[in-house]
C-alpha positions, 0 to 999 in steps of 0.5 A, a space after each residue: 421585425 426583429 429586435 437588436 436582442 432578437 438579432 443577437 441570439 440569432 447569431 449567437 444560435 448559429 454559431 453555435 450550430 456552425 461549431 456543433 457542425 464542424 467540431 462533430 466530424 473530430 468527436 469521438 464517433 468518427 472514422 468507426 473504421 479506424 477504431 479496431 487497429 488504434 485499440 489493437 495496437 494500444 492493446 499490444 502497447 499495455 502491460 498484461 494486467 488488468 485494466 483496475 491494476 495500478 500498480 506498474 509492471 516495474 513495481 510489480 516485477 520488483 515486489 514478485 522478486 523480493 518476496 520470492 527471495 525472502 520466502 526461500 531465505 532463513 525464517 526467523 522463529 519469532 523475534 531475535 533481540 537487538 540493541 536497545 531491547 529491554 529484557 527481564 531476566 528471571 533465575 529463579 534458583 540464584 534468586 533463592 539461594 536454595 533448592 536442588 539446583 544449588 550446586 556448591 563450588 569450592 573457594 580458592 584458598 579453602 579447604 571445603 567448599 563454599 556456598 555461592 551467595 544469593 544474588 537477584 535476578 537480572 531485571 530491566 537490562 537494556 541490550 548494549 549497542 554491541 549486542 552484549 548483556 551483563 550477568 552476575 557470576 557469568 559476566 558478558 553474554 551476546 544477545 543479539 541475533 537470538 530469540 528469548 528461548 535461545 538466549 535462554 539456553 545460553 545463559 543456562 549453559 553458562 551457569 553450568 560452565 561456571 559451576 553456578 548451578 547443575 539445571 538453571 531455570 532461566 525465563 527471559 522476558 522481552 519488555 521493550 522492543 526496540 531493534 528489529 521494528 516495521 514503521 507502518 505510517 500514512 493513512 492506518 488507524 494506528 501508524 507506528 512502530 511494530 516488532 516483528 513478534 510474529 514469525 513469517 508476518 507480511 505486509 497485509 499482516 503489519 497493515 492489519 497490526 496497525 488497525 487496518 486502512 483508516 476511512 481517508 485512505 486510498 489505493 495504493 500503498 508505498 514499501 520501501 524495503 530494508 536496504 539490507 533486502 536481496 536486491 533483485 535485476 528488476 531492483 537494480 534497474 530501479 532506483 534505490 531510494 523509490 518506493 514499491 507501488 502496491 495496490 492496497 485492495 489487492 494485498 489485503 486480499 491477497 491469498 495466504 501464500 506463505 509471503 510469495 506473490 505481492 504480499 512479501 515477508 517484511 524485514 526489520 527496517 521496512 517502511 510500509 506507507 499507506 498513502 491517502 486518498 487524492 483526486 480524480 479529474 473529470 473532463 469531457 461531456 459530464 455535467 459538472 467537470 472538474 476535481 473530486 476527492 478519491 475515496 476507497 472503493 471509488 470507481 469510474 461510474 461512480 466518478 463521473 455521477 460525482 461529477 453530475 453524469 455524463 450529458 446527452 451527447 456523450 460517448 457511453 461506449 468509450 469512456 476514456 482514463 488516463 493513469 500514471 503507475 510510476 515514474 516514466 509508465 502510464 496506462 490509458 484505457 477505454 471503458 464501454 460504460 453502459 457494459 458497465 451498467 449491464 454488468 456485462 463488464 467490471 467497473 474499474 476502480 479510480 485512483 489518485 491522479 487519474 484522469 477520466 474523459 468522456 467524449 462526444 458521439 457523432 450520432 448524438 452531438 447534432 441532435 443535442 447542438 440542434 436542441 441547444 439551439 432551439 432552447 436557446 432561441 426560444 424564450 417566454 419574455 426574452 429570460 424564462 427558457 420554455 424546455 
């Protein structure tokens, strides 16, 4: 005769294989037939990227258009002088007072000429908020917009003009870089500011300027261009302010292009952020649901071990995951996680705010909700499980 506990789990048993009876006709291993025309018209409904892209369709169209109207305009030679940039001007010959270069003008209300008086070089001048350096002898020179070598050449003609000196030695050293910056901010080894020294220099080129990624980092990179950058259609349909999505492994692998493609020209002004690494949700039939913190290099077989594996019922063959690329663009995907595991198919990378699923199989959810049962009924003093 049965006990009131023995009744008890009785019951609780078959429930639960009533449940497993009844939920199994919705899991994921039903209607097979209906499954080629869902997966087609979802194919038809993504974009034409890869399924591991996260970057949007918007993003990506927006960066292809911006780096190709940087790369087909004016290259910079190197860094052009702003306001607030601290220079070291050297003029060797002034400096002297002597030498070949020397060249003797005549004083107003003298007869002969005169010797110019020695004065020192122009060290340590700090550009003015109009552009403009004072010079002795030549007074006011615009700076702005130059290189050092161009501002060079323009303070040796001025001393020509003025009849300072017949072949000047002019060396314009940049001691402070102040104007024409990129921020590099977030998840890098050194996040600061950075000159643009370098002519043609990219985005993966100030990312590696800054150290590189640092070890919290994640995947996706934030650019918000200059407000001076050509904007583009794509840019206009988009909001301003809203930064470009970029997948940071594929930019730091990014072929050399000369700036075209997604690794575009940076500008002064811009503000590259690399943003760090979030969380991954992990539902369905794993052993341990839950969150879990997103590293670099995570991916979808590596998210579900995280998560204690996937269970005996479980569909390896239409692993789910639901991903959001921008405001208002989401992308949802299967994944056959034992092509995975065969290398017949990629494994696919896992960002921050992904949402993985793994859902039930018909074939197997009633063999498991059967073992579960028996488990469950089947005891050695009422507490020690027998399997």
């Amino acid at each position: 005769m049965l006990t009131y506990d023995g009744w008890f789990r009785l019951r609780r048993a078959a429930s639960m294989f009533a449940a497993v009876l009844l939920l199994a006709p919705f899991g994921s291993g039903c209607a097979p037939g209906a499954k080629p025309a869902a997966n087609a018209a979802r194919a038809q409904a993504a974009p034409a990227v890869s399924t591991g892209d996260l970057m949007s369709s918007q993003d990506r169209t927006r960066l292809e258009a911006l780096a190709a109207a940087r790369a087909n305009g004016p290259s910079d030679d190197g860094y052009r002088i702003g306001p607030d940039d601290l220079l070291d001007i050297r003029i060797p010959d002034v400096l002297d007072g002597q030498g070949a270069g020397l060249l003797n003008r005549p004083a107003p209300g003298t007869p002969g000429p005169v010797a110019v008086a020695a004065a020192p070089a122009a060290q340590g001048l700090r550009v003015s908020d109009r552009g403009d350096i004072t010079l002795p002898f030549i007074g006011q020179v615009h700076a702005e917009g130059l290189t050092g070598t161009e501002l060079e050449a323009e303070i040796a003609r001025r001393l020509v003009k003025e009849g300072i000196l017949r072949q000047p030695r002019v060396s314009v050293q940049i001691v402070e870089y102040r104007s024409r910056v990129v921020a590099v901010i977030g998840s890098v080894e050194r996040p600061g500011l950075y000159p643009l020294t370098r002519p043609r220099a990219t985005l993966a080129d100030m990312i590696w300027a800054a150290g590189g990624p640092a070890k919290e980092a994640g995947r996706v990179v934030e650019f918000a261009p200059a407000a001076d950058s050509a904007p583009s259609r794509a840019a206009e349909a988009a909001p301003a302010s809203a930064p470009i999505r970029v997948d940071v492994e594929l930019l730091l692998h990014a072929p050399v292009d000369h700036g075209q493609g997604i690794n575009a020209r940076v500008r002064p002004g811009d503000v590259i952020t690399v943003s760090p690494a979030g969380s991954v949700l992990v539902d369905g039939w794993v052993q341990k649901p839950g969150s879990y913190p997103v590293t670099r290099g995570l991916t979808l077989s590596g998210a579900i071990a995280a998560a204690g594996g996937d269970m005996f019922a479980s569909d390896r063959h239409h692993a789910a995951v639901k991903r959001t690329l921008g405001p208002g663009e989401e992308r949802s995907f299967t994944v056959d996680l034992d092509a995975v595991r065969e290398g017949r198919t990629a494994d696919v990378p896992i960002t921050d705010g992904d949402v993985v699923r793994v859902p039930a199989s018909t074939i197997r959810v009633i063999p498991w909700g059967a073992y579960s049962v028996i488990k469950d009924l089947v005891r050695v003093g009422g507490s020690v499980p027998l399997f």
